[in-house]
C-alpha positions in Angstrom: -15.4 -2.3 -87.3 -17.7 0.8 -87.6 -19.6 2.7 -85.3 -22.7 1.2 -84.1 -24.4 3.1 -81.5 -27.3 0.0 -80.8 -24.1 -2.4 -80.2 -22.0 -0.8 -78.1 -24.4 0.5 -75.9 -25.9 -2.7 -75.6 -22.8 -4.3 -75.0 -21.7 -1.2 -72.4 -25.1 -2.1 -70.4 -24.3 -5.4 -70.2 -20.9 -4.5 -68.8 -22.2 -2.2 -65.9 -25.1 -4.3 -65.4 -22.2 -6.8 -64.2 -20.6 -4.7 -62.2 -23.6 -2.9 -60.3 -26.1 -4.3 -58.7 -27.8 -1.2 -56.5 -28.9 1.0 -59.3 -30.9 1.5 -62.4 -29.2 1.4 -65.8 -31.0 2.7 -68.3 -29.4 2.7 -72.4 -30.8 6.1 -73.0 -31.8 9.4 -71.3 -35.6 8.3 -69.8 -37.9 10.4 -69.4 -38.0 10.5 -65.6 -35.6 9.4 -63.0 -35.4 8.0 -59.7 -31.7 7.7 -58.1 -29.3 6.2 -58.1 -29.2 5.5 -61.8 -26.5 5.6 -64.4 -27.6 6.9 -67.4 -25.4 5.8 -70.7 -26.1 9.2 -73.0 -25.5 9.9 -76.4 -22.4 10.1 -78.3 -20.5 13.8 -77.4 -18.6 13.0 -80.8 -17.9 10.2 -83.5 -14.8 10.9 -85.5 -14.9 8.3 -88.1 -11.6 6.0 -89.4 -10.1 7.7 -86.7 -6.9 5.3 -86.3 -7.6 3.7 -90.0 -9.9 3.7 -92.7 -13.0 1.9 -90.8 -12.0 2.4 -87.4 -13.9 4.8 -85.4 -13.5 6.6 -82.1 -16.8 7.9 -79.5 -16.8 9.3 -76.7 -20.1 8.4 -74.7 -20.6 9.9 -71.7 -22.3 7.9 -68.8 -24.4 9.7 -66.3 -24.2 8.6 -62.6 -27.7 9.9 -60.8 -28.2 10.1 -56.8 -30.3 12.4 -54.8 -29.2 16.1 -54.3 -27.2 15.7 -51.3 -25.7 12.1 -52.5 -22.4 13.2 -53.4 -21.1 9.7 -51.2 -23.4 7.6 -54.2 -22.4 9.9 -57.0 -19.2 8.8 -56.4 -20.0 5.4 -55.8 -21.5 5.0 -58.9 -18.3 6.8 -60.8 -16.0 4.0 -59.0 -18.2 1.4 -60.1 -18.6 2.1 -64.0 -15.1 2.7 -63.8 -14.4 -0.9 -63.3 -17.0 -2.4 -65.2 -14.8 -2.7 -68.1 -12.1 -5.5 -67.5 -12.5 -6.4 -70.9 -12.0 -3.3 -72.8 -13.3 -5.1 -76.5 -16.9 -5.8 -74.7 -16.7 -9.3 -75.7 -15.3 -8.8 -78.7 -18.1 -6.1 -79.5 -15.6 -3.3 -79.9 -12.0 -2.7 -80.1 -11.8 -0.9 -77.2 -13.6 0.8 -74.6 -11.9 2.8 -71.4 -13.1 5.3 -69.0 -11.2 8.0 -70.1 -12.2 11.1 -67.5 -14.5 12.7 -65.4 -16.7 15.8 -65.6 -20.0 17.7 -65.4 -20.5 17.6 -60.9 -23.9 19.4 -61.1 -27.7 19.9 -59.7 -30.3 19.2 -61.8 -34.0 18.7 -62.1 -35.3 16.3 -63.8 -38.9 15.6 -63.9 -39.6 17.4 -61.0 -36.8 15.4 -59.5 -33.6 17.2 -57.7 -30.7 15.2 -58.4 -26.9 15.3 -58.5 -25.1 14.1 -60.9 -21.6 13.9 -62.8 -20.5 11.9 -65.9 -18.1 9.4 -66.8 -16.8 9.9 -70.3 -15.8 6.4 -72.3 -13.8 6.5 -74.9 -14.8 3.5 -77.8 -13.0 2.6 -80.6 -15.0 0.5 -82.9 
């Protein structure tokens, strides 16, 4: 396997759309927000045949969105994509994918719209 952005983020929303019910998951940064969300963003970095020629390794960092003062939902929402990923190959989609840590607790505006929010960085080998 390669690395195909469109397939493992389509097989990463299917994952956390499994797992959580009370939130909006979007597959891309929209444009405007309305909490709670979890975003998946783009790639931080792709280092390609990573473990072997044609095996590739992302990190993908997957905003979790609630209101300013919602630090009780941000971290709701960090529990829950944690454990959206029973199966780390997605089905078969990749050859792995793990939550692999936590970062980025910060305010933001977006759209107008205060917000906390805080990201959980997967790993994917693919």
């Amino acid at each position: 396997m390669s690395w195909n952005r469109t397939d493992a983020v389509k097989a990463i929303v299917q994952a956390l759309s499994a797992n959580i019910n009370a939130a909006w998951i979007f597959d891309k940064t929209p444009q405007t927000i309305n909490p709670p969300a979890v975003v998946v963003s783009r790639p931080d970095t792709i280092n390609y045949s990573f473990f072997a020629l044609g095996i590739d390794e992302a990190t993908i960092p997957v905003v979790c969105v609630g209101a300013a003062d919602g630090e009780d939902t941000v971290d709701a929402l960090i529990t829950a994509v944690r454990q959206s990923f029973p199966d780390p190959s997605l089905g078969g989609i990749v050859s792995s994918c793990v939550p692999s840590s936590e970062r980025g607790w910060r305010n933001a505006s977006i759209a107008g719209i205060d917000v906390l929010q805080a990201e959980v960085v997967l790993t994917v080998q693919m």
